[in-house]
BAFI-3210 file (N, C-alpha, C; in Angstrom, 3 decimals, decimal comma, padded with zeros to 6 digits):
// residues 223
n [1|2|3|4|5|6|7|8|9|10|11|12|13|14|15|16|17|18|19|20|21|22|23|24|25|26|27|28|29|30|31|32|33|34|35|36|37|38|39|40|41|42|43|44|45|46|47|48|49|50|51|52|53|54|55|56|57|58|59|60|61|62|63|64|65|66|67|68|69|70|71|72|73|74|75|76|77|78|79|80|81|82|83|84|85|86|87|88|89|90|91|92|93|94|95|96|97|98|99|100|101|102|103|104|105|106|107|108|109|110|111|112|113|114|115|116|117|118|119|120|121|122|123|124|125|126|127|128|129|130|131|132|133|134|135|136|137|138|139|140|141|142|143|144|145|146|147|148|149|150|151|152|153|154|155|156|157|158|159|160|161|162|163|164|165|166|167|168|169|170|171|172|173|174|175|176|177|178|179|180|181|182|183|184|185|186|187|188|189|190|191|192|193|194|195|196|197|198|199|200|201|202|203|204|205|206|207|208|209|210|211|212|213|214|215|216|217|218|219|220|221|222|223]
n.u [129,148|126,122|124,708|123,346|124,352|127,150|126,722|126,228|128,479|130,694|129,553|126,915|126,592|126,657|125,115|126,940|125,071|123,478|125,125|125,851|123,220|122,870|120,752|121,046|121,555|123,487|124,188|127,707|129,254|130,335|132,804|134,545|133,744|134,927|137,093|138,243|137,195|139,277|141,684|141,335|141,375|144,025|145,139|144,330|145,906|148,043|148,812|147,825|150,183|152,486|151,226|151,646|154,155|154,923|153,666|155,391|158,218|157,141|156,405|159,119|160,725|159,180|159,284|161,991|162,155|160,458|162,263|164,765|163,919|162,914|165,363|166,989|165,320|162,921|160,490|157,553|157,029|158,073|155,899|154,173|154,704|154,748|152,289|150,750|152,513|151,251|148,949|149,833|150,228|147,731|146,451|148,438|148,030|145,278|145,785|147,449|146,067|144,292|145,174|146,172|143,824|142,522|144,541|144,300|141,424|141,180|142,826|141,192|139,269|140,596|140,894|138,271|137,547|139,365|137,948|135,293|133,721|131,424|128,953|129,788|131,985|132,161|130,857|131,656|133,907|133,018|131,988|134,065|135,133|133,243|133,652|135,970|135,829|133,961|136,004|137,935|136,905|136,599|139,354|140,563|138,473|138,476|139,446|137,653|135,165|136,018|135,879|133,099|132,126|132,985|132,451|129,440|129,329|130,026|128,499|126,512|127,331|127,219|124,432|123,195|124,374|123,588|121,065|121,433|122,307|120,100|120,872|120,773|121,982|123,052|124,105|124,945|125,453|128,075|130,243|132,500|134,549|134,993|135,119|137,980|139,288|139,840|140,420|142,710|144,733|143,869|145,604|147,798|148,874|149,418|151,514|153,325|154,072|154,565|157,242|158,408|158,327|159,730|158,976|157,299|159,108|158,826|157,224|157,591|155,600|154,206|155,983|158,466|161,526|164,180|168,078|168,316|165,145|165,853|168,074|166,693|165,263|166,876|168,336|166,049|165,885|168,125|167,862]
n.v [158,994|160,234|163,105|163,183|161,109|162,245|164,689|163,883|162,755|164,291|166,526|168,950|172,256|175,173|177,906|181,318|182,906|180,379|178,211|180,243|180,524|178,275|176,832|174,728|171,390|169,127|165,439|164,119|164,296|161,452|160,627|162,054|160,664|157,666|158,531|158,909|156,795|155,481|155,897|155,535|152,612|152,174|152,977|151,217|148,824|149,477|149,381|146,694|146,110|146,503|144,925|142,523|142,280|142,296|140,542|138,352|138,436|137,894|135,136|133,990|133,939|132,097|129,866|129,263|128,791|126,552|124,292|125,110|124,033|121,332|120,425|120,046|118,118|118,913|118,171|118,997|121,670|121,682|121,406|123,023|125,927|124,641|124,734|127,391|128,535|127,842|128,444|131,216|131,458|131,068|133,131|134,956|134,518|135,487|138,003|138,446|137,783|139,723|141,930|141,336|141,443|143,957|145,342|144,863|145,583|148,270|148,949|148,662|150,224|152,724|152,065|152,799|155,675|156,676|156,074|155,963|154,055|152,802|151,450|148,485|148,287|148,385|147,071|144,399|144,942|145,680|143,785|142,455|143,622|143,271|140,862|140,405|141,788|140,303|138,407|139,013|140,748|139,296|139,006|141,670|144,064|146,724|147,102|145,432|147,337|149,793|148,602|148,255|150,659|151,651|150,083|150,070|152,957|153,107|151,491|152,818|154,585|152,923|152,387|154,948|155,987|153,090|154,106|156,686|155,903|153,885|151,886|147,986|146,934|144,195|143,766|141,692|139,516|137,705|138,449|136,449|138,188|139,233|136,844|136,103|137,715|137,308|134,634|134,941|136,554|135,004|132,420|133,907|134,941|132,247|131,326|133,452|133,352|130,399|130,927|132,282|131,542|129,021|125,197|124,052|121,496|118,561|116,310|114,310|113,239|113,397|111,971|109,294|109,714|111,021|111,368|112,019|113,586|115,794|117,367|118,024|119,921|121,917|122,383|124,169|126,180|127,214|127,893]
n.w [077,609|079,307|079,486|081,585|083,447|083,528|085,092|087,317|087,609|088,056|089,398|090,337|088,742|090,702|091,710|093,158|094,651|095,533|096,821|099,325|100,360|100,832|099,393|097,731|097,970|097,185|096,724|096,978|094,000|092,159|091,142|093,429|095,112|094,810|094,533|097,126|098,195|097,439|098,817|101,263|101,135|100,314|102,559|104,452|103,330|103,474|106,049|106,838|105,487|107,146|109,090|108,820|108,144|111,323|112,162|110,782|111,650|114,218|113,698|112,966|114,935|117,064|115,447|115,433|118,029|118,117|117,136|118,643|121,195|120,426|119,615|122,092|123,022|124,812|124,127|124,524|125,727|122,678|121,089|121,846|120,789|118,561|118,438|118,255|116,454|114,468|114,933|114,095|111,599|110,047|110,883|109,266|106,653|106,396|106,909|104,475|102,350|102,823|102,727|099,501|098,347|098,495|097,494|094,737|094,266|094,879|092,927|090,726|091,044|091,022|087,701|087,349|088,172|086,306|083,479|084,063|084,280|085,807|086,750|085,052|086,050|089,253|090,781|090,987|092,615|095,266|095,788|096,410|098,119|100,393|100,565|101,694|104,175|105,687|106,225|107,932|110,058|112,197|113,005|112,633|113,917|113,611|111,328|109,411|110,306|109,021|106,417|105,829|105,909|103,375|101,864|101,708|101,035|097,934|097,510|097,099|095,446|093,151|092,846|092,348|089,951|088,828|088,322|086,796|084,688|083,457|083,898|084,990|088,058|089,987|093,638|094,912|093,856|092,867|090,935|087,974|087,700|090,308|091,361|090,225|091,104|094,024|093,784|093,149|094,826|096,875|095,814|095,772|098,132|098,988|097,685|098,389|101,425|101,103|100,068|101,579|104,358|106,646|106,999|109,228|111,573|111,400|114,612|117,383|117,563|114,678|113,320|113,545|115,704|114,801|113,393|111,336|111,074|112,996|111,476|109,481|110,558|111,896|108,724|108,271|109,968|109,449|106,794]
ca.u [128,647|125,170|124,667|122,421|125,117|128,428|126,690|126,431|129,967|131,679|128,598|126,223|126,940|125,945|125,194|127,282|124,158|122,878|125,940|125,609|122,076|122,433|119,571|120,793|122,675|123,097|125,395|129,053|129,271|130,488|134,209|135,443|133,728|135,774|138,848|137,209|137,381|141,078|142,688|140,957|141,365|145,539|145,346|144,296|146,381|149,243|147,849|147,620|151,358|152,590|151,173|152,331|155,435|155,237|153,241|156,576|158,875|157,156|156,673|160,916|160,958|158,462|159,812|163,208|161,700|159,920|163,234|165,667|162,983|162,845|166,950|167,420|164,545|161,895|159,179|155,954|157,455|158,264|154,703|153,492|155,232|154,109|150,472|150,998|152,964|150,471|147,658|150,001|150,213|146,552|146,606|149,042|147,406|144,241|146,150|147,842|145,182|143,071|146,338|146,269|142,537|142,455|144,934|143,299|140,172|141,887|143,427|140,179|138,721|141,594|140,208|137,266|137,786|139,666|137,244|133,964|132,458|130,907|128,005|130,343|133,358|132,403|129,891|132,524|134,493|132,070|131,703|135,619|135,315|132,217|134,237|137,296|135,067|133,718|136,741|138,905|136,041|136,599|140,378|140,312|137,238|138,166|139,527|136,375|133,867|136,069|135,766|131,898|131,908|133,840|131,485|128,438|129,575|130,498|127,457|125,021|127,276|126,718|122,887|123,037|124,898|123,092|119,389|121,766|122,457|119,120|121,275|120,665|123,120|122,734|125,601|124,624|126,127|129,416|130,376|133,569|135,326|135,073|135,397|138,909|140,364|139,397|140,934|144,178|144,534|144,389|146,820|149,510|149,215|149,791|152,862|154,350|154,082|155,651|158,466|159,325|158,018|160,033|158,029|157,608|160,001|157,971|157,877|157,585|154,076|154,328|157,092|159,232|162,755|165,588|168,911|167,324|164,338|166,701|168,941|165,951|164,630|168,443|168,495|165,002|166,394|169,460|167,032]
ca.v [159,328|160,690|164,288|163,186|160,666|163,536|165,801|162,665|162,263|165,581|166,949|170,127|173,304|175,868|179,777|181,721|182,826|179,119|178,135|180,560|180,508|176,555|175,881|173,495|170,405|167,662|164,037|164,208|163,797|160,001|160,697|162,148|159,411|157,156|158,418|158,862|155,242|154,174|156,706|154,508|151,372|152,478|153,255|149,695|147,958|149,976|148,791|145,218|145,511|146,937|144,062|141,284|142,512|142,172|138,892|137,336|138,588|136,588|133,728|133,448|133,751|131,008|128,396|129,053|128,150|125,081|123,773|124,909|123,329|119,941|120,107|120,335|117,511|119,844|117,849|119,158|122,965|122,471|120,925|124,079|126,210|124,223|124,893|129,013|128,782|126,644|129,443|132,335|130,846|130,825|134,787|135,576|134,548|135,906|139,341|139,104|137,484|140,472|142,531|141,790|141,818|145,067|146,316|145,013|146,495|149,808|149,243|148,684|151,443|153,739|152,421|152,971|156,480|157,196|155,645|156,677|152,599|152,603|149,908|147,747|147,571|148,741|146,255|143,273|145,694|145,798|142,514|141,872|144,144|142,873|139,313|140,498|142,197|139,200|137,218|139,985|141,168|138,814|139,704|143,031|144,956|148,185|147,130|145,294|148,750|150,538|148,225|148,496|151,934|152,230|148,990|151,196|154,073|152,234|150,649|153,744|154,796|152,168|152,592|156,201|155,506|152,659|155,365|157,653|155,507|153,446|150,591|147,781|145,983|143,410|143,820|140,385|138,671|137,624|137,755|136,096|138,928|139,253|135,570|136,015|138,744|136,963|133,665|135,121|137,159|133,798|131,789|134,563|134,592|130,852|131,288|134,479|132,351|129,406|131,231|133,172|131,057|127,759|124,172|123,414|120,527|117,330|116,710|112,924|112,654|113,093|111,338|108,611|110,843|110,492|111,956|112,830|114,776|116,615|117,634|118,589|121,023|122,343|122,908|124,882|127,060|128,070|128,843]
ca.w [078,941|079,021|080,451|083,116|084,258|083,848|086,554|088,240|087,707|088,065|090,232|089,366|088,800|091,689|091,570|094,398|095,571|096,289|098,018|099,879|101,285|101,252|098,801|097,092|098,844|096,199|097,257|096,535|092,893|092,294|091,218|094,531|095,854|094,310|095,198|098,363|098,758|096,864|099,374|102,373|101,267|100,515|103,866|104,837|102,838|104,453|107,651|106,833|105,214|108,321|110,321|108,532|109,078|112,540|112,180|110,462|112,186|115,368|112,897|112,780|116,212|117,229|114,658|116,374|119,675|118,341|116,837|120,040|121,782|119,917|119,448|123,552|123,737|126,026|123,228|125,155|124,881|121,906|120,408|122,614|120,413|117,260|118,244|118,690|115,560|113,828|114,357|113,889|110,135|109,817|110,561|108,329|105,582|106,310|106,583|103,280|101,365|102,688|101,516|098,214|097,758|098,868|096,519|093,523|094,569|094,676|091,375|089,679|091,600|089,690|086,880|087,783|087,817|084,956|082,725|084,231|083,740|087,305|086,613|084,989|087,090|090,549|091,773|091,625|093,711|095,935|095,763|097,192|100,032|101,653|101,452|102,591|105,270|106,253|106,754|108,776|111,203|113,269|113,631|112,793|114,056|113,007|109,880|109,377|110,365|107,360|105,201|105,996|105,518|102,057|101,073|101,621|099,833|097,036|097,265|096,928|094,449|092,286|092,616|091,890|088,579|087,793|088,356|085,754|083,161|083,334|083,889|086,519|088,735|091,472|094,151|095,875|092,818|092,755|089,326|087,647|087,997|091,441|091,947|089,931|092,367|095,096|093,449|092,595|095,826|098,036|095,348|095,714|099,040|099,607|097,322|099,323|102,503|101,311|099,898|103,092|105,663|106,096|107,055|110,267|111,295|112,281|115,794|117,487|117,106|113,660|112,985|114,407|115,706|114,181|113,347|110,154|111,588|113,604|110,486|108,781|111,651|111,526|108,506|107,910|111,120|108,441|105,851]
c.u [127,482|125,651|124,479|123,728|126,764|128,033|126,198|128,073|130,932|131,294|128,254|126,520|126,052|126,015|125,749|126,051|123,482|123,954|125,664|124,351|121,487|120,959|119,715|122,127|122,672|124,492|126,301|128,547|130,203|132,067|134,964|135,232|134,829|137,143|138,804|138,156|138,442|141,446|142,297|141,596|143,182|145,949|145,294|145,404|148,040|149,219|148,438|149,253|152,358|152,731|151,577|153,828|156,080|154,697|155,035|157,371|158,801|156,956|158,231|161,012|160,390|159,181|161,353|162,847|161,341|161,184|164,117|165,063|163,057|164,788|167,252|166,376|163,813|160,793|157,946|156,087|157,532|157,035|153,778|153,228|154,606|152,719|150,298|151,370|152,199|149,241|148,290|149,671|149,202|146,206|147,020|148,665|146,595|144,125|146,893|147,168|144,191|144,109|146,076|145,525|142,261|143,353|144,658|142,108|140,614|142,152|142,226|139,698|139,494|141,261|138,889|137,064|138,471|139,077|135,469|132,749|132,275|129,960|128,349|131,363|133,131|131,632|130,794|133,987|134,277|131,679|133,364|136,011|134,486|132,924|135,150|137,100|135,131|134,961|137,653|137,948|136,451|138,195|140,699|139,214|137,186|138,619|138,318|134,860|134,801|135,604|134,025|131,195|132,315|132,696|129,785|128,731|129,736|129,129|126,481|125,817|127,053|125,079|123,045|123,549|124,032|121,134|119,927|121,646|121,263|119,621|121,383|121,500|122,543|124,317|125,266|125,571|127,609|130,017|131,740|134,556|135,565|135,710|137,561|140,268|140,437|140,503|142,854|144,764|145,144|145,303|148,021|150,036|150,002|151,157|153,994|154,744|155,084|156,924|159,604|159,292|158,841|159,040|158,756|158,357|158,787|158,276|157,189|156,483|153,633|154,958|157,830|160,829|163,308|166,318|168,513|166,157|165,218|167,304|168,149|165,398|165,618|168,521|167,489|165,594|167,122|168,891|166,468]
c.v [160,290|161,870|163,897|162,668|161,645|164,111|165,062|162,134|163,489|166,274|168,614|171,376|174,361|177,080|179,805|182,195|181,375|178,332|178,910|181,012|179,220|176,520|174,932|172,595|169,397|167,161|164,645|163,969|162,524|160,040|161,353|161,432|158,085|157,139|158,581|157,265|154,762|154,927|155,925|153,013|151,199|152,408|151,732|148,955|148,492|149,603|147,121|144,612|145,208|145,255|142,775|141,031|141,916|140,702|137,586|137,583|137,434|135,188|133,116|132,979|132,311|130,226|128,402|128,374|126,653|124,128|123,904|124,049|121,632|119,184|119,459|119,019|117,778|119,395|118,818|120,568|122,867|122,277|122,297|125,391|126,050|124,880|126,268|129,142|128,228|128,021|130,865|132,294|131,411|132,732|135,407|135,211|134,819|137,342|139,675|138,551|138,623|141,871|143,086|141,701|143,224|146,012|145,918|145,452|147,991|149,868|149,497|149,786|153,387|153,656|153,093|154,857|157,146|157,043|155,887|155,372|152,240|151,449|148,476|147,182|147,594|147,668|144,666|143,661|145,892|144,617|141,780|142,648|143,257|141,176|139,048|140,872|141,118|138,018|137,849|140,565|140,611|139,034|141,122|144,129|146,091|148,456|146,835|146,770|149,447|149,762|148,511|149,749|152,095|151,018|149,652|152,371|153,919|152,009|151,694|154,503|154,112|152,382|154,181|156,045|154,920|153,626|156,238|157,313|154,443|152,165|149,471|146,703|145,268|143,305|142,590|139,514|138,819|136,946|136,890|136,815|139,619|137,826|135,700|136,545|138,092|135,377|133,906|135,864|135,977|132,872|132,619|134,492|133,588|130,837|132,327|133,837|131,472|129,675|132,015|132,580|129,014|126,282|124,058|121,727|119,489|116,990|114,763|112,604|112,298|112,554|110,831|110,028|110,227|111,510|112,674|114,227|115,777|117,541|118,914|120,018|122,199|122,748|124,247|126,185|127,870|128,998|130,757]
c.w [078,792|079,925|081,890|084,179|084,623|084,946|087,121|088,949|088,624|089,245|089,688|089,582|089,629|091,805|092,666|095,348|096,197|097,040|099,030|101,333|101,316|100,673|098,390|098,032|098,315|096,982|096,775|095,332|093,409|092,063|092,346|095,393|096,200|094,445|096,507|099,174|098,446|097,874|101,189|102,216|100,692|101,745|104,778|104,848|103,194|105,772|107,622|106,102|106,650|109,486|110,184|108,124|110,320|112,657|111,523|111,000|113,306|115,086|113,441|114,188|117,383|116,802|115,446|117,729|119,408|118,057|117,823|120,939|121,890|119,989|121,030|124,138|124,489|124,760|123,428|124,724|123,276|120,729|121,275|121,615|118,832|116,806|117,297|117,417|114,250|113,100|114,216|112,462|109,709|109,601|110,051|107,206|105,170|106,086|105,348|102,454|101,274|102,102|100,094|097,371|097,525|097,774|094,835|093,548|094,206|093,280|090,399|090,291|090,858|088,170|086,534|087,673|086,742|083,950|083,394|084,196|085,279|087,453|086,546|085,532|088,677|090,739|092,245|092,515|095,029|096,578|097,204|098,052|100,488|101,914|102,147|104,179|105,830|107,299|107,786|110,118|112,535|114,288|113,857|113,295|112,979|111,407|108,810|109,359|108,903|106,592|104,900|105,312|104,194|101,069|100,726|100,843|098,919|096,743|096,300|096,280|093,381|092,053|092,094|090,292|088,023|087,283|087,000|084,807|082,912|083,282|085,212|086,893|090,135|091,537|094,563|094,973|092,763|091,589|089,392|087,906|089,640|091,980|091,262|090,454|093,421|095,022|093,687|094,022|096,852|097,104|095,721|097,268|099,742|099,237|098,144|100,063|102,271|100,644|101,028|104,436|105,113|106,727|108,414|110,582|111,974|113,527|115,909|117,171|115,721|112,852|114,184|115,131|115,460|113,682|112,409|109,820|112,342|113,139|109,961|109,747|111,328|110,724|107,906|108,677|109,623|107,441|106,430]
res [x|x|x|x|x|x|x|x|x|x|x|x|x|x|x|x|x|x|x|x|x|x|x|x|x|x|x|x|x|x|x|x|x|x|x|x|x|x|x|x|x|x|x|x|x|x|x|x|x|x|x|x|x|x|x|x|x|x|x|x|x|x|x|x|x|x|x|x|x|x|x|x|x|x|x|x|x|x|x|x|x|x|x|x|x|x|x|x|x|x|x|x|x|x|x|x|x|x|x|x|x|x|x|x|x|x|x|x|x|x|x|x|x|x|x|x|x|x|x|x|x|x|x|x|x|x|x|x|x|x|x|x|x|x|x|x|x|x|x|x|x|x|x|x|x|x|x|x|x|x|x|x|x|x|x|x|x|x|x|x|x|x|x|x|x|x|x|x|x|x|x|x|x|x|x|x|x|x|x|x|x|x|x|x|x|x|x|x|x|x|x|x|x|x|x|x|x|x|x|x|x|x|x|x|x|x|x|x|x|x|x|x|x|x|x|x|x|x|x|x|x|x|x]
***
């Protein structure tokens, strides 16, 4: 770690007299940045556990309806039901794919700090907020404006670093290692889901009825 970049890192050492008569006012140094940002984006991802919580919970509840629904013959209710339950799906996966982006971000961001390799690891960090951003904005707002904010800071620490160590990074690029968090993130997801969430039962449209479909509805309910 070069000098220049340490009191980059650590941040510079200041006489009591220049505290005091505010001469000098240098950026945060880059490591309380850093934790800066894992202690936000914890906070998120506590957020986004939180809610997909409450998102499954009304999952159970729905799929019960579409199946009492379909059992009792009220079809139209219960393809009503299907819909509602169709696009709750769609949200819950968007909240734990952004989940458990979010906490590999963080993780590398821990590395990230303990090891001091800011050029090399942060920018595909950087990289898996602004996409997670992207895809949550539209449900989340305000989860969306943090992420904004912690993506920017991040950001213009990475440039400051790479000015230290004479080393240069493009954030636009979405390396491999970004693409791999991002990859693995939406596979685990799909697997959480279909281990906790059971299959919607086919309803007439999609299938002829029969005692069979019926069974099957029945026994997903049990599950």
């Amino acid at each position: 770690m070069s000098e220049k970049f340490a009191k980059k890192w650590v941040g510079p050492e200041t006489t009591w007299g220049e505290k005091i008569k505010g001469m000098v006012r240098p950026q945060p140094p880059l490591r309380p940045r850093i934790e800066m940002a894992i202690g936000r984006l914890q906070m998120l991802v506590r957020s986004l556990d939180q809610l997909n919580h409450r998102l499954i919970s009304r999952d159970k509840d729905l799929f019960n309806r579409v199946v009492n629904s379909y059992q009792e013959h009220r079809l139209e209710e219960a393809k009503v039901y299907a819909s509602e339950l169709a696009e709750l799906r769609k949200l819950e996966k968007t909240v734990l794919y952004s989940k458990l982006a979010l906490e590999q971000a963080a993780l590398r961001l821990e590395t990230v700090k303990e090891m001091g390799d800011v050029t090399a690891k942060l920018g595909p960090v950087v990289a898996v907020i602004k996409s997670v951003k992207s895809g949550i904005s539209s449900i989340l707002p305000e989860a969306g404006l943090e992420l904004s904010t912690i993506g920017d800071m991040l950001s213009e620490t990475v440039m400051e670093a790479s000015y230290a160590t004479g080393i240069p990074v493009n954030l636009d690029y979405m390396d491999q290692d970004a693409e791999s968090i991002l990859k693995e993130a939406a596979a685990m997801a799909e697997v959480k889901l279909r281990e906790k969430l059971p299959d919607l039962p086919k309803l007439p449209s999609e299938a002829s009825s029969s005692p069979s479909t019926e069974a099957k509805a029945s026994s997903n309910v049990a599950k």
